[in-house]
Backbone bond lengths (Angstrom), bond angles and torsions (degrees), N, CA, C in turn:
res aa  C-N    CA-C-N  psi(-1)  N-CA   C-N-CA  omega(-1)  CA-C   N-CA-C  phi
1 X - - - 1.444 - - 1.526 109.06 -
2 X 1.358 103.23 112.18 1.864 92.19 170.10 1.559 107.66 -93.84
3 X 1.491 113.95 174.87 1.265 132.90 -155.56 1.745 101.70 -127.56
4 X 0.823 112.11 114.86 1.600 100.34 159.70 1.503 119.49 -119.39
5 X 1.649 130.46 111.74 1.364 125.86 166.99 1.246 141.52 -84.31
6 X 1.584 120.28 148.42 1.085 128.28 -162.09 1.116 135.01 -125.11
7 X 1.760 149.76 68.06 1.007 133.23 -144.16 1.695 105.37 -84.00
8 X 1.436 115.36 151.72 1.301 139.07 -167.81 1.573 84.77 -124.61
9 X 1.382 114.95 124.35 1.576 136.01 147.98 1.481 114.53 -110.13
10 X 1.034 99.98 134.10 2.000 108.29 179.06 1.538 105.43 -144.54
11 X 1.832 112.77 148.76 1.203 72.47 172.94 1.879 117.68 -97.91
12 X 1.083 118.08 50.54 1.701 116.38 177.25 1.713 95.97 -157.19
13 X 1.249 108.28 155.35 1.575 109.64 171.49 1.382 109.06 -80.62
14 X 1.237 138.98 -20.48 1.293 125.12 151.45 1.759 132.56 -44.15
15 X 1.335 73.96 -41.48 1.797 88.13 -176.95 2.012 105.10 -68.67
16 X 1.103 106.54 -40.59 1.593 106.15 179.77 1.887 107.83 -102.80
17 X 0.679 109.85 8.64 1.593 124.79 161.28 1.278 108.28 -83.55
18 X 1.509 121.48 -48.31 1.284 122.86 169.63 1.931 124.56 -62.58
19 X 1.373 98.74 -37.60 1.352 90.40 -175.36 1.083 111.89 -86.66
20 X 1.751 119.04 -11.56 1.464 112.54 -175.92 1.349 99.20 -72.58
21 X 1.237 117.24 -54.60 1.431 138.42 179.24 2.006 125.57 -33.31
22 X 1.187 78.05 -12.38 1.868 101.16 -160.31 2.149 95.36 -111.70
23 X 1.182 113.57 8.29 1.217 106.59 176.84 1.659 123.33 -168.39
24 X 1.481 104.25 -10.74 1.469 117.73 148.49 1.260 147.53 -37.80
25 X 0.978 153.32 159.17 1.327 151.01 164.19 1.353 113.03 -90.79
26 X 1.236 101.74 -50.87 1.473 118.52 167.44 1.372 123.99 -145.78
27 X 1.314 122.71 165.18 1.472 116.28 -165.52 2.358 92.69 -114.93
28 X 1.033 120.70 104.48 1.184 121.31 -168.90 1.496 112.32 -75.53
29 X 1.381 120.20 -57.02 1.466 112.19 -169.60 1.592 85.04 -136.99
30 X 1.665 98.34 139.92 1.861 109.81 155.75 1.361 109.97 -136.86
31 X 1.153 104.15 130.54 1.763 105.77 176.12 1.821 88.94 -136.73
32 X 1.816 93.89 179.73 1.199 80.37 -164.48 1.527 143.74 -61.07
33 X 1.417 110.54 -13.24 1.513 158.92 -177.90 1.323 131.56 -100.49
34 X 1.723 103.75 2.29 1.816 108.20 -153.57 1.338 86.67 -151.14
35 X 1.122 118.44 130.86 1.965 120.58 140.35 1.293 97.53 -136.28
36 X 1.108 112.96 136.79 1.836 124.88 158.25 1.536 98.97 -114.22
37 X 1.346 88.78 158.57 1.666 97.10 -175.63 1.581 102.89 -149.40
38 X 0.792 152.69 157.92 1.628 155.77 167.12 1.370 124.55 -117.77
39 X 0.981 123.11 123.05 1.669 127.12 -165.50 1.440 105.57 -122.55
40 X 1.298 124.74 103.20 1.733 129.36 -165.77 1.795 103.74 -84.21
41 X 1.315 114.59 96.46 1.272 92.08 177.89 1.838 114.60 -80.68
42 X 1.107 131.25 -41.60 1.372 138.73 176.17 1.916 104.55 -137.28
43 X 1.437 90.17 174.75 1.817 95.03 170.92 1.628 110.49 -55.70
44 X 0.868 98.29 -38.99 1.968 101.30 -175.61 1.588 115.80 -81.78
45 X 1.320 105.79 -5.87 1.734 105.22 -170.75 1.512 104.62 -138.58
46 X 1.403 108.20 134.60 1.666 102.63 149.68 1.758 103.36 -157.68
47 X 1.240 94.49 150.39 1.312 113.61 -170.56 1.770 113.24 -94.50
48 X 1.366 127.04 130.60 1.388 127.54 -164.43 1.565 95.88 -121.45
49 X 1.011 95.46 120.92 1.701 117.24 169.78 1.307 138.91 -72.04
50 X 1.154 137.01 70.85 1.498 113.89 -149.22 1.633 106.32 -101.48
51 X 1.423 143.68 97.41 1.411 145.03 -173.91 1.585 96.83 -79.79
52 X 1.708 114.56 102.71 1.152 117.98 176.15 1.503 125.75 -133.64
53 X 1.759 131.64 144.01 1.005 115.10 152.26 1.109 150.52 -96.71
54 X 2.303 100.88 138.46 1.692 95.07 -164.57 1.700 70.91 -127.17
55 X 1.933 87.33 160.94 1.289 134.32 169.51 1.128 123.80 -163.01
56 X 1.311 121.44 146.03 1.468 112.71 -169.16 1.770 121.37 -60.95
57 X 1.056 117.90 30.00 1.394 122.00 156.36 0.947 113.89 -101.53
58 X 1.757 128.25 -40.91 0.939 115.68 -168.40 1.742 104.09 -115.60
59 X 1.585 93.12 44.40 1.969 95.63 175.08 1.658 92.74 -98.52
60 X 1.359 119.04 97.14 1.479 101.39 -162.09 1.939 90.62 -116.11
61 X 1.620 120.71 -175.38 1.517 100.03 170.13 1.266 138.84 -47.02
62 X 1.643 117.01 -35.64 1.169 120.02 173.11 1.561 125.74 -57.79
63 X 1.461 111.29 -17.44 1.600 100.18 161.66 1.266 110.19 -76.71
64 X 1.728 138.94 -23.73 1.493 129.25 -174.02 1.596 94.93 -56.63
65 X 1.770 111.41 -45.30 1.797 99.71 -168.69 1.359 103.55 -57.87
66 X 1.505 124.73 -56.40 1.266 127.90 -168.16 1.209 129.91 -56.96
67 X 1.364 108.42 -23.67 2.148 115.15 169.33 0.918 94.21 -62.52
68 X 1.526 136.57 -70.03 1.161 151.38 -159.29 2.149 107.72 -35.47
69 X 1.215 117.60 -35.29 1.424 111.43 163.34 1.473 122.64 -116.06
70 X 1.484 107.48 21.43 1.927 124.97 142.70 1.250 109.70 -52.67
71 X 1.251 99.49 128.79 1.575 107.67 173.61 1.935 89.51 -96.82
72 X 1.558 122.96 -23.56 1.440 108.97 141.78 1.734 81.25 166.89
73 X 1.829 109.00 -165.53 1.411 126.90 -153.17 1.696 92.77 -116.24
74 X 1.413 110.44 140.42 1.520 119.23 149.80 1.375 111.61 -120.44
75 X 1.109 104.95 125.80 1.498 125.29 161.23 1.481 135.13 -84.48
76 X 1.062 99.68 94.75 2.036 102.51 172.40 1.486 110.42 -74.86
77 X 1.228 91.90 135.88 2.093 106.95 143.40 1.823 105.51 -143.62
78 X 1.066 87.23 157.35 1.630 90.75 169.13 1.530 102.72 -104.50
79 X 1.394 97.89 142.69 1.212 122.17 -150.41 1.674 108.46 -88.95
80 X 1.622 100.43 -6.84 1.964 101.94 178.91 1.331 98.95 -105.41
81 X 1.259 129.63 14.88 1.251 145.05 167.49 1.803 134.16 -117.89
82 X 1.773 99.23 83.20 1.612 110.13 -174.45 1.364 117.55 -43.56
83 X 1.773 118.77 -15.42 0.942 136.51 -167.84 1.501 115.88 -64.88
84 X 1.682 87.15 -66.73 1.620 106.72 -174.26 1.240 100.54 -66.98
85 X 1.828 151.14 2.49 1.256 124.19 -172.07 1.920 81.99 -96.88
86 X 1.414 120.96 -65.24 1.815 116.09 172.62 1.530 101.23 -7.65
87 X 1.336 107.39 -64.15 1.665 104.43 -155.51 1.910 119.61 -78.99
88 X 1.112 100.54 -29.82 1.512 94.07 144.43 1.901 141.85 -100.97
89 X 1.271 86.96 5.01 1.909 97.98 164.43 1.714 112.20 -34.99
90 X 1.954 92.44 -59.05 1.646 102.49 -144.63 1.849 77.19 -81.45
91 X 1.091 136.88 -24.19 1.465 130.22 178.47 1.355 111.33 -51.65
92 X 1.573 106.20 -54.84 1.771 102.33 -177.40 1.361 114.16 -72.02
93 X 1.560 118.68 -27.16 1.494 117.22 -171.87 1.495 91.52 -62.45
94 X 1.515 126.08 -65.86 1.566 131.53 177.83 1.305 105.20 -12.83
95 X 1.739 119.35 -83.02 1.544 132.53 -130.33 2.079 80.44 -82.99
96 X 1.088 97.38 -32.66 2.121 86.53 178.40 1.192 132.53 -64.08
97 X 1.799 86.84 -38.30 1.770 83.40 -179.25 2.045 86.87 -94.50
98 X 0.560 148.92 5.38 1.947 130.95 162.46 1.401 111.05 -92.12
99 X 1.207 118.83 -51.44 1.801 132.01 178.58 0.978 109.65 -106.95
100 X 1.928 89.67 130.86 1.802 94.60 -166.60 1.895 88.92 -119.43
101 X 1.846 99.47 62.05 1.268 103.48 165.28 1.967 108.61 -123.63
102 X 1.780 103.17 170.62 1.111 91.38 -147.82 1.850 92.50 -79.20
103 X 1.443 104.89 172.60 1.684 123.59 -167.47 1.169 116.39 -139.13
104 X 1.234 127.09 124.33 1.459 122.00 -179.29 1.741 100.74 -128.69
105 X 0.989 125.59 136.00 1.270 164.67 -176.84 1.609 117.59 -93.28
106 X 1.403 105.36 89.18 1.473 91.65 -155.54 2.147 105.41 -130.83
107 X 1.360 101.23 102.88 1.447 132.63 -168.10 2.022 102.07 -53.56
108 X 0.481 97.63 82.76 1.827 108.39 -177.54 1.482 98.87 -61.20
109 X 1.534 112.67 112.58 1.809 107.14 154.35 1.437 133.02 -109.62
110 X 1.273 91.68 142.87 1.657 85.40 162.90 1.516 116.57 -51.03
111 X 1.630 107.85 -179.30 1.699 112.89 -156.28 1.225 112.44 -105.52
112 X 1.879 114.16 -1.76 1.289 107.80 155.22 1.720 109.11 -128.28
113 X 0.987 129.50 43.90 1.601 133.75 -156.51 1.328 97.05 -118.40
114 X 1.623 109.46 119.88 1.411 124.06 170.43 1.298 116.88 -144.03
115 X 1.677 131.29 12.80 1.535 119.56 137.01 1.036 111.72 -59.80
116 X 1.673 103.87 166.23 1.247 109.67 129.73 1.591 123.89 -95.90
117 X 1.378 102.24 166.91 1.590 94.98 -169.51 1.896 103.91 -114.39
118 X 1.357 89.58 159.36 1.660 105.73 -142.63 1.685 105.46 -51.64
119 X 1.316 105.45 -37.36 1.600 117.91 -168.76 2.176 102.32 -58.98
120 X 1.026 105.10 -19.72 1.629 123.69 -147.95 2.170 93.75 -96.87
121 X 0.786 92.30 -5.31 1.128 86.93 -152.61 2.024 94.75 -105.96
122 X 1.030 128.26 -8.51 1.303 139.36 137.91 1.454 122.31 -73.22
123 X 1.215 95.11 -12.32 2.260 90.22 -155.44 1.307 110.76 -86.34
124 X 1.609 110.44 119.63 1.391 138.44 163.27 1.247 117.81 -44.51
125 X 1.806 128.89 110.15 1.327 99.18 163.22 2.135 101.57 -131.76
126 X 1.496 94.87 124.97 1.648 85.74 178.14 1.136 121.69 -78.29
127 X 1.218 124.05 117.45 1.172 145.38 175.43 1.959 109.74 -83.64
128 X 1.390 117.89 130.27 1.376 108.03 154.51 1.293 122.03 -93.71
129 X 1.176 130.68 -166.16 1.433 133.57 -153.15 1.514 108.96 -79.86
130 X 1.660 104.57 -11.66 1.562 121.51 -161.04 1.734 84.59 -113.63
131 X 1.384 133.94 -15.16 1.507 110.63 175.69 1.280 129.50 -71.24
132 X 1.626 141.98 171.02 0.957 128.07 136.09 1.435 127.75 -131.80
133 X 1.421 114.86 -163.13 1.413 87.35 179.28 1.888 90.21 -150.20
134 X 1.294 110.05 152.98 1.488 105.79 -168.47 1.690 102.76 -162.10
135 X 1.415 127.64 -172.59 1.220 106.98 -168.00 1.960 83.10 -144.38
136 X 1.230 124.32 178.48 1.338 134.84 -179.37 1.466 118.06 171.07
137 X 1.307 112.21 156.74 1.924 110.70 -178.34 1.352 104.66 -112.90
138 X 1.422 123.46 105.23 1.402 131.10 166.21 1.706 106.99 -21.83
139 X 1.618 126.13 -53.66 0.840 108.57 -175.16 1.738 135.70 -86.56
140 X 1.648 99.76 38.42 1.182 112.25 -178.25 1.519 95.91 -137.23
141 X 1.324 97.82 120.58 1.939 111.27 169.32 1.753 107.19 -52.53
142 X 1.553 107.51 -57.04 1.472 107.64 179.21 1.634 111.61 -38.29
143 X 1.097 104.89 -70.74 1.906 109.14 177.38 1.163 119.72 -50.22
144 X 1.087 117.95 -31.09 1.761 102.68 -175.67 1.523 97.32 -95.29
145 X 1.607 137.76 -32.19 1.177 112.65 152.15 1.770 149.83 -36.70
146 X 1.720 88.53 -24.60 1.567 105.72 168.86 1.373 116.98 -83.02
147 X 1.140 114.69 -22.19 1.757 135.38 166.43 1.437 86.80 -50.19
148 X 1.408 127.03 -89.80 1.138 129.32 179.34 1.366 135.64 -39.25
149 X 1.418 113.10 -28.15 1.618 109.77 165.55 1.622 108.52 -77.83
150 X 1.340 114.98 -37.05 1.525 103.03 -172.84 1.624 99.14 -61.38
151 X 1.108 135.69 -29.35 1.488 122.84 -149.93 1.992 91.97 -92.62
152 X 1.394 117.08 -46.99 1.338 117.51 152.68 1.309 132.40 -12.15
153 X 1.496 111.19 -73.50 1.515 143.18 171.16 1.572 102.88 -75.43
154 X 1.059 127.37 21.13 1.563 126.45 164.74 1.508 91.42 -116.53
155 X 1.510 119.63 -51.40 1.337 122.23 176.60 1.451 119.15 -47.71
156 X 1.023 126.00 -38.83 1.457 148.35 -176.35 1.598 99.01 -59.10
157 X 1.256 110.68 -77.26 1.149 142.39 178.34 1.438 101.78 -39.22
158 X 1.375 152.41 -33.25 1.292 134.30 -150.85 1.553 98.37 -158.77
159 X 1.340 91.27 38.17 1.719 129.99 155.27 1.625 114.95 -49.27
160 X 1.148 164.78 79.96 1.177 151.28 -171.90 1.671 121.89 -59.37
């Protein structure tokens, strides 16, 4: 059985509770700081979810071991919230310039929301050559599965 891992950043455990929640099989451990979730793709594969919080206090060595068996990071904000993009900015600038694994950036909408909103429309986000950036609705399994193929197909992609 191989393993492939996945860290999930959000900024609230609701927010990554939801996406784990939206493509799991099962949701294994939640504490206040932790959800794992497991996603079985075949007998030979399953994918482990980990919805966690990092910030640069708590980017300590033990995440250098732990990137190291990331297959890479998704990042939520919700997207009707100028808030949540500030509060994960300095997250992606962090995990890009330390981990040179791939990142996808992934804009959560509500189920009828198609501005953009005013604050958003200046906002910087650095991306490295391995980021991306894409949009999806927690409350659709289809979308947040595509969350997951883009970050896949980045993996693929920057294959050596």
């Amino acid at each position: 059985m191989r393993i492939g891992e996945i860290a999930i950043v959000g900024p609230d455990l609701k927010t990554k509770k939801s996406f784990i929640n939206a493509v799991c099989d099962d949701v294994i451990v939640e504490t206040e700081n932790l959800i794992f979730g497991r996603l079985q793709i075949n007998d030979e594969l399953v994918i482990h979810l980990y919805g966690v919080d990092l910030s640069e206090k708590e980017l300590n060595p033990s995440w250098d071991l732990v990137s190291r068996k990331l297959l890479g990071y998704i990042v939520l904000f919700n997207w009707s919230n100028p808030n949540s993009l500030a509060d994960v900015t300095s997250t992606v600038d962090l995990l890009a310039a330390r981990y040179d694994i791939p990142l996808v950036i992934a804009a959560n909408l509500k189920n009828s929301q198609t501005s953009v909103p005013r604050e958003l429309l200046n906002a910087e986000i650095n991306l490295t050559r391995q980021g991306q950036f894409t949009f999806c609705k927690l409350s659709d399994p289809k979308s947040v599965k595509n969350v997951l193929i883009t970050l896949i197909n980045s993996v693929l992609d920057n294959l050596n």
